[in-house]
DRENPA-3360 file (N, C-alpha, C; in nm, 2 decimals, always signed):
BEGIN
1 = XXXXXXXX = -0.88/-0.62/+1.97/-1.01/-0.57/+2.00/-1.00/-0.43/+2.07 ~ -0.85/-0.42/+2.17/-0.89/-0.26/+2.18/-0.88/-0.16/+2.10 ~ -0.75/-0.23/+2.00/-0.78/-0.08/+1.90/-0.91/-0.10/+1.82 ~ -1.01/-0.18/+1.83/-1.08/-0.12/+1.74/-1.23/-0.05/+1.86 ~ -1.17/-0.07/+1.97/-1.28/-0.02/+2.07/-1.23/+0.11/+2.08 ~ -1.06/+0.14/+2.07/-1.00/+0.25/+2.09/-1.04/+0.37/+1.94 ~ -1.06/+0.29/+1.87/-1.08/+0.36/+1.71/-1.24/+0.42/+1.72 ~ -1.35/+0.29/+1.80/-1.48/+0.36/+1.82/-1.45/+0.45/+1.91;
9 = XXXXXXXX = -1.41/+0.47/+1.96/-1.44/+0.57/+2.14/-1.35/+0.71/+2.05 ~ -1.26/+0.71/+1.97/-1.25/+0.83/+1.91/-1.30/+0.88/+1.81 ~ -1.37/+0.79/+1.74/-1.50/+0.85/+1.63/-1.61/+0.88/+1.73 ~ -1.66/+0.84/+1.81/-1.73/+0.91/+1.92/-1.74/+1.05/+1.93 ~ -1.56/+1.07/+2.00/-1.55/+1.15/+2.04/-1.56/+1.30/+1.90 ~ -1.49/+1.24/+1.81/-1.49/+1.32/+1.65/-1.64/+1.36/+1.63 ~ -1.74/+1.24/+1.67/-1.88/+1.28/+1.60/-1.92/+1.40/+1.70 ~ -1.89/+1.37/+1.81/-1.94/+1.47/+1.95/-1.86/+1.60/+1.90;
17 = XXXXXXXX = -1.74/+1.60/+1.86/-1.71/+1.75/+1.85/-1.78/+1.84/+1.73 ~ -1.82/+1.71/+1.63/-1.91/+1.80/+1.56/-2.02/+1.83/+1.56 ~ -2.09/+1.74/+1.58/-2.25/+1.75/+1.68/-2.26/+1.90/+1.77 ~ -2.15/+1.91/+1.86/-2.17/+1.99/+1.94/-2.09/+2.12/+1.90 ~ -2.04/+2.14/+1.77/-1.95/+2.23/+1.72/-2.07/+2.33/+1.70 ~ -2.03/+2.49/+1.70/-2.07/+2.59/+1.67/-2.11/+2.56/+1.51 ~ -2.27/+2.64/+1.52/-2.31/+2.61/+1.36/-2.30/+2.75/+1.34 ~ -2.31/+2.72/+1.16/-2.28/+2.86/+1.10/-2.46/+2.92/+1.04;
25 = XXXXXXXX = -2.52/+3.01/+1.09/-2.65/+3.03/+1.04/-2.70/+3.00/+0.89 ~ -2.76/+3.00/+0.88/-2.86/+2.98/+0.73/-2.72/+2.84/+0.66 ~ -2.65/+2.77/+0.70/-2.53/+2.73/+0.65/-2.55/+2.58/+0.65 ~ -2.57/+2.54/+0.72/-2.60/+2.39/+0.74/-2.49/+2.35/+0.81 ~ -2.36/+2.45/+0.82/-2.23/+2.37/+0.83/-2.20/+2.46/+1.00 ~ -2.09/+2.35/+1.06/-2.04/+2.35/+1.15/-1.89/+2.41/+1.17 ~ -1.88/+2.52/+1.28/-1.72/+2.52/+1.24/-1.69/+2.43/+1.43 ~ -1.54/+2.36/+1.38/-1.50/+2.27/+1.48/-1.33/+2.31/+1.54;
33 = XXXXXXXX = -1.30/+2.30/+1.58/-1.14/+2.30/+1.64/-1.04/+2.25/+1.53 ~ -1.01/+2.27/+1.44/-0.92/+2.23/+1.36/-0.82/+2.13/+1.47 ~ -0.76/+2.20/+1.58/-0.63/+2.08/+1.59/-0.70/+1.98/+1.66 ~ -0.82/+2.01/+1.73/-0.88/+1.89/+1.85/-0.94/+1.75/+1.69 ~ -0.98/+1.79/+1.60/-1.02/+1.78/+1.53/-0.86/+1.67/+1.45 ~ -0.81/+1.71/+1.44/-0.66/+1.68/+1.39/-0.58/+1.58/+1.47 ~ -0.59/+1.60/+1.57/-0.54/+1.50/+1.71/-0.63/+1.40/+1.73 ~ -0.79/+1.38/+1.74/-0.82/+1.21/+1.71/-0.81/+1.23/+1.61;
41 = XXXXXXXX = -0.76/+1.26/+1.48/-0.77/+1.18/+1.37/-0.59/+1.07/+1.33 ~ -0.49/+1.15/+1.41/-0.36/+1.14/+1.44/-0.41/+1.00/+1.60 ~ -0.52/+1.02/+1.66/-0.50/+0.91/+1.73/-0.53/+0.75/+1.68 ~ -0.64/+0.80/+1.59/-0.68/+0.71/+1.53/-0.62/+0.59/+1.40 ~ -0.52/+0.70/+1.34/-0.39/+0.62/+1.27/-0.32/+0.54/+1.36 ~ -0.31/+0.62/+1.48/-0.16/+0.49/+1.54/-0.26/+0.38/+1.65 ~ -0.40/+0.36/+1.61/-0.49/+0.25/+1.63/-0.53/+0.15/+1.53 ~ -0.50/+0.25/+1.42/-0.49/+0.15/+1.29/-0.40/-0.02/+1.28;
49 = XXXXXXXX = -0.47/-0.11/+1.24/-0.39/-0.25/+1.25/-0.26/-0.20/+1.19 ~ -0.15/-0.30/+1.24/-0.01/-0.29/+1.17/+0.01/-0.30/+1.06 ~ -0.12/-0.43/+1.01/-0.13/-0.46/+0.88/-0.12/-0.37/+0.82 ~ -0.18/-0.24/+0.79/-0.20/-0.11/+0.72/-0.06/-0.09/+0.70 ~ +0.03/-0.05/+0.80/+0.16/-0.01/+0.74/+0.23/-0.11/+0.73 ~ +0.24/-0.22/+0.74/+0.32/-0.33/+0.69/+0.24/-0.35/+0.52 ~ +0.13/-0.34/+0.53/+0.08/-0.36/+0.41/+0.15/-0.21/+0.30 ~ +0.17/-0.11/+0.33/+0.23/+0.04/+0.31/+0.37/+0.00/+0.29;
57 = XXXXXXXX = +0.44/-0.05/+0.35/+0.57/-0.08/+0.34/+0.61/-0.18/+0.24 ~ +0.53/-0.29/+0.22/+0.55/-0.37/+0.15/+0.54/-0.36/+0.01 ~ +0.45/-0.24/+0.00/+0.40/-0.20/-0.11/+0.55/-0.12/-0.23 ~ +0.57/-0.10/-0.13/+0.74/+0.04/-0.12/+0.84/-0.03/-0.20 ~ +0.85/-0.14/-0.07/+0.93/-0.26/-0.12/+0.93/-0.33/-0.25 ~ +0.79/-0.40/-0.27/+0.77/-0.43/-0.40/+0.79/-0.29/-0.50 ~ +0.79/-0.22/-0.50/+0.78/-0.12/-0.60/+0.97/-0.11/-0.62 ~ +1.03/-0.12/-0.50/+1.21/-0.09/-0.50/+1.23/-0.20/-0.60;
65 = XXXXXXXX = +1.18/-0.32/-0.51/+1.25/-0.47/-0.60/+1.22/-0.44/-0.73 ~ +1.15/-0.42/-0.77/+1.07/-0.38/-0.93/+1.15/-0.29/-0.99 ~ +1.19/-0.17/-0.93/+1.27/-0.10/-0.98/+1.46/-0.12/-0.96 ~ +1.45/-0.21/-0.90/+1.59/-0.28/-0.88/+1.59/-0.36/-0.95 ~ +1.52/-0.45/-1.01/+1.51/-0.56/-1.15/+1.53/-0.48/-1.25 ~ +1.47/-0.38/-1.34/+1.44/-0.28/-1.40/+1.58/-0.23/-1.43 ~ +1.65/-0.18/-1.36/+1.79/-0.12/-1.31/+1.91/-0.25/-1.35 ~ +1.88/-0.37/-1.26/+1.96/-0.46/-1.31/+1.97/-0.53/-1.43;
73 = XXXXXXXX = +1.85/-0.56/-1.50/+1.82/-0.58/-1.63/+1.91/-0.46/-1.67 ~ +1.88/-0.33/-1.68/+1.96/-0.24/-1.80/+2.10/-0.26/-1.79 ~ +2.14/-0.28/-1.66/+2.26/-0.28/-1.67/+2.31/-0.45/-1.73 ~ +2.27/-0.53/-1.70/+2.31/-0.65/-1.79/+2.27/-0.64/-1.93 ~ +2.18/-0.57/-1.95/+2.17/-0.58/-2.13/+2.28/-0.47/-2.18 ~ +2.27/-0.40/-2.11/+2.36/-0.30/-2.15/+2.51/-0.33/-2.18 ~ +2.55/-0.44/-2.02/+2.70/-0.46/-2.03/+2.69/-0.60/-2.17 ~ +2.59/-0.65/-2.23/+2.59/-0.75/-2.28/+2.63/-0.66/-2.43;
81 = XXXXXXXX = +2.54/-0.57/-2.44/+2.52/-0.50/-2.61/+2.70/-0.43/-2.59 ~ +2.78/-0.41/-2.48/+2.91/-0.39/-2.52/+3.02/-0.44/-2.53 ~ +2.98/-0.59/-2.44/+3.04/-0.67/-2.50/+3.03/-0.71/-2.59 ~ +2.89/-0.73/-2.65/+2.90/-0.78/-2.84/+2.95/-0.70/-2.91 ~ +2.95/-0.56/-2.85/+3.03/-0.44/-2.96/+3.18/-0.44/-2.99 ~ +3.23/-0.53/-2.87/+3.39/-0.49/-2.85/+3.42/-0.61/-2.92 ~ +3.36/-0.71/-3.01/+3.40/-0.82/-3.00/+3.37/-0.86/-3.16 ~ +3.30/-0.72/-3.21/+3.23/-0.73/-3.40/+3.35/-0.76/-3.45;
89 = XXXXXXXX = +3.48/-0.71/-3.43/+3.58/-0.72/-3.52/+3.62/-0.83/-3.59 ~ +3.61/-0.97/-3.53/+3.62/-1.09/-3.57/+3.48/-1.15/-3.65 ~ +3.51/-1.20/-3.74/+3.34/-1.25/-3.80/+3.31/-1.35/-3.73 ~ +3.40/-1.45/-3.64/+3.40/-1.58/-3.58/+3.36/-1.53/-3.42 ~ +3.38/-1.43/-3.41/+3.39/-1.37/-3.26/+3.26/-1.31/-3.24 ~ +3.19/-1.24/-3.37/+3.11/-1.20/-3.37/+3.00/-1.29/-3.37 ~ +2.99/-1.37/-3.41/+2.88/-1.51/-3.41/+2.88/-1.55/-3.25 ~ +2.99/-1.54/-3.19/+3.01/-1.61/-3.07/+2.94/-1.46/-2.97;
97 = XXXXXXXX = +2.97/-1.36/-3.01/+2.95/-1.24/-2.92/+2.74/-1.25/-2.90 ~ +2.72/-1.25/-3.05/+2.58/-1.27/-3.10/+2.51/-1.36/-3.01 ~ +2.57/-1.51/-2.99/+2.52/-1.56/-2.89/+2.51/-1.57/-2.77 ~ +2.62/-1.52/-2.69/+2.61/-1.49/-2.61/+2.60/-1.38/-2.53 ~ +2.57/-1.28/-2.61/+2.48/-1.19/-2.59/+2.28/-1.19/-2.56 ~ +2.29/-1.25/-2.70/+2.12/-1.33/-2.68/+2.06/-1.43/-2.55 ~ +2.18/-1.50/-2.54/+2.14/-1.59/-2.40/+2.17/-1.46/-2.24 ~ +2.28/-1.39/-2.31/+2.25/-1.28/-2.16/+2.11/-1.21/-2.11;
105 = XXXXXXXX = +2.08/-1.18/-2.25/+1.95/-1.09/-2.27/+1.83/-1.18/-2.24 ~ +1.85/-1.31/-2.26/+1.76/-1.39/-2.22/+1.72/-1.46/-2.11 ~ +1.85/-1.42/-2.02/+1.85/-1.46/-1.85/+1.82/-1.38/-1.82 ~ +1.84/-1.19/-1.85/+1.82/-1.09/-1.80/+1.66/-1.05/-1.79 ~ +1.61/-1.11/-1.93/+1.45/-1.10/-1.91/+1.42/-1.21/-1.78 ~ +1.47/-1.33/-1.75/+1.41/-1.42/-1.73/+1.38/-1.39/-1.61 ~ +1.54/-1.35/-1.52/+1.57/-1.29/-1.40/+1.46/-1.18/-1.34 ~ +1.46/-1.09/-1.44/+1.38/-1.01/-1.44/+1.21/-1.06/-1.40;
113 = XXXXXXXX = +1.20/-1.15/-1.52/+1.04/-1.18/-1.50/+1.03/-1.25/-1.33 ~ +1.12/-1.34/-1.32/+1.10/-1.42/-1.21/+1.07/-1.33/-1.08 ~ +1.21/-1.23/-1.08/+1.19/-1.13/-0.98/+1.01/-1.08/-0.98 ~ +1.00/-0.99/-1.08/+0.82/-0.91/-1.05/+0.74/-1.02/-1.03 ~ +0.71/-1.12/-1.11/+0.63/-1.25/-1.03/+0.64/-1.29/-0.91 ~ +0.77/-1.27/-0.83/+0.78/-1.35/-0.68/+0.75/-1.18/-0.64 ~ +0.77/-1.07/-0.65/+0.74/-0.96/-0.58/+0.62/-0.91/-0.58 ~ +0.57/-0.96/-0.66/+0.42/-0.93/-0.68/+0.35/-1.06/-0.65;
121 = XXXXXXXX = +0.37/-1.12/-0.62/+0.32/-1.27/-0.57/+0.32/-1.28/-0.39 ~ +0.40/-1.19/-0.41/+0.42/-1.19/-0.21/+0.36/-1.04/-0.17 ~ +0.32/-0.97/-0.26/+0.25/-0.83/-0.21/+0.13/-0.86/-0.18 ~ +0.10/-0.94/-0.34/-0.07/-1.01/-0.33/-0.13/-1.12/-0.21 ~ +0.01/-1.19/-0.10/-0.08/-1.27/-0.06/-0.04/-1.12/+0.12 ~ +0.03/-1.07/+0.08/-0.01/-0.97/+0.21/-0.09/-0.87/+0.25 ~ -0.12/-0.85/+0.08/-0.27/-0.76/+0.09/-0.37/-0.87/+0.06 ~ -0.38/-0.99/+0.04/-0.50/-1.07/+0.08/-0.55/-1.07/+0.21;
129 = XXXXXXXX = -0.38/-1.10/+0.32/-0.39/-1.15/+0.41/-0.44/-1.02/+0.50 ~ -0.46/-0.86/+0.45/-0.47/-0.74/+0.51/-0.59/-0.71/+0.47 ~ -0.68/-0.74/+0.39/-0.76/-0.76/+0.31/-0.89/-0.85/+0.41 ~ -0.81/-0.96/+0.45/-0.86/-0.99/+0.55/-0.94/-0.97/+0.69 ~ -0.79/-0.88/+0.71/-0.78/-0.84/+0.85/-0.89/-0.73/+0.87 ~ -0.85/-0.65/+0.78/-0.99/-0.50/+0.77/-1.09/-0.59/+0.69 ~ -1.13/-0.65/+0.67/-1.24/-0.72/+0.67/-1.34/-0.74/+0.78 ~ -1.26/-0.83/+0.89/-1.31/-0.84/+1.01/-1.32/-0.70/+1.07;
137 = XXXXXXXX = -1.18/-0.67/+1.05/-1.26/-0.47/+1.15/-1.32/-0.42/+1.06 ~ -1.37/-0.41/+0.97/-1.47/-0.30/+0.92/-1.59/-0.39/+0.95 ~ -1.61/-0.50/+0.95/-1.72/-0.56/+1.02/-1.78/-0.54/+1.16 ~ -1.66/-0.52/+1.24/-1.71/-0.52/+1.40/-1.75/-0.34/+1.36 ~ -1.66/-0.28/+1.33/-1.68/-0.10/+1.26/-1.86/-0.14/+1.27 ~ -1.92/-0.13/+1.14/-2.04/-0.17/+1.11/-2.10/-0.21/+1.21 ~ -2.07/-0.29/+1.33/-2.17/-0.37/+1.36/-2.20/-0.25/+1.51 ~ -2.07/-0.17/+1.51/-2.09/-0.13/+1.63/-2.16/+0.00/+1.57;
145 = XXXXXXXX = -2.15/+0.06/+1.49/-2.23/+0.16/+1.44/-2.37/+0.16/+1.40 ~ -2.39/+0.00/+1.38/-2.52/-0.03/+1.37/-2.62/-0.02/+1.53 ~ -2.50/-0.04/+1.61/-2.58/+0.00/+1.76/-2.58/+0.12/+1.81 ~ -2.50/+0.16/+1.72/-2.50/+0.34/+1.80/-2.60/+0.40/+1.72 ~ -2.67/+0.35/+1.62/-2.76/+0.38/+1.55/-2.92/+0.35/+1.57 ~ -2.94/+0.24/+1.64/-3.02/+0.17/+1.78/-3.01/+0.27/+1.83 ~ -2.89/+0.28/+1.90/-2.91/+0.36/+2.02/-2.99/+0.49/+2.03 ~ -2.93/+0.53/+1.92/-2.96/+0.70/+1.88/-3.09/+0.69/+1.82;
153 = XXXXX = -3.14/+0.60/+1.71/-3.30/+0.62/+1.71/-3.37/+0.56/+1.85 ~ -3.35/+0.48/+1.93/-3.40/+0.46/+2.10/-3.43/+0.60/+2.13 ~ -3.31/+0.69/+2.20/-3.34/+0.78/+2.24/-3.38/+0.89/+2.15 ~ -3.37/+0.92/+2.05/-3.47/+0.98/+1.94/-3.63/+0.98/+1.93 ~ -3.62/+0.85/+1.96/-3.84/+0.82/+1.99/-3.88/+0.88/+2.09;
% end
């Protein structure tokens, strides 16, 4: 609850710098401090739930493991298609190479598949579970904006 008290109190502070930022005539627009401007936005990230970068990291991760299946598959089909090459010379050898080449290729997918299903199976229930989490804070977000929005038509009337 304080980071997300900590996250309102610097959008606060962000809306006030622009509220009260120098306007540009006939322009509609505001110019503001670029770094002050830059620095709660930098405070605001490291208020952000963990989930966000665990959810970021995990993402990474599943994307390595994916490309580490990918990688390992090539390299087992690969070492499989030269083994069956080194082995054409015999017609009896070649039958035997054929097969067991096909069952390589066939663990290699399998291995393969199992891997992206369990890595994508464990991304999906951590971005459910993050999915969650900014769920509730974008709700309290909303609810507290809905009062600063009270507030501000109150003293508005």
């Amino acid at each position: 609850m304080e980071q997300i008290n900590g996250c309102l109190k610097l959008m606060d502070d962000l809306e006030e710098l622009i509220v009260n930022g120098t306007r540009v005539p006939m322009s509609g627009k505001v110019i503001v401090d670029q770094e002050l401007v830059l620095e709660i936005i930098d405070k605001i990230r490291g208020l952000l739930p963990a989930e966000l970068h665990k959810a970021q990291q995990i993402n990474q991760e599943r994307k390595q493991l994916l490309h580490e299946a990918k990688l390992e598959a090539e390299r087992i089909l690969n070492e499989a298609r030269s083994h069956i090459d080194r082995m054409i010379s015999e017609e009896e050898i070649v039958k035997q190479a054929k097969s067991r080449g096909e069952d390589i290729i066939k663990q290699a997918e399998k291995t393969a598949k199992q891997i992206r299903e369990g890595s994508t199976n464990y991304a999906d229930d951590i971005l459910s579970n993050l999915e969650a989490s900014l769920e509730k804070t974008l709700s309290v977000v909303r609810k507290g904006r809905q009062e600063l929005q009270a507030t501000k038509s109150k003293y508005a009337s």
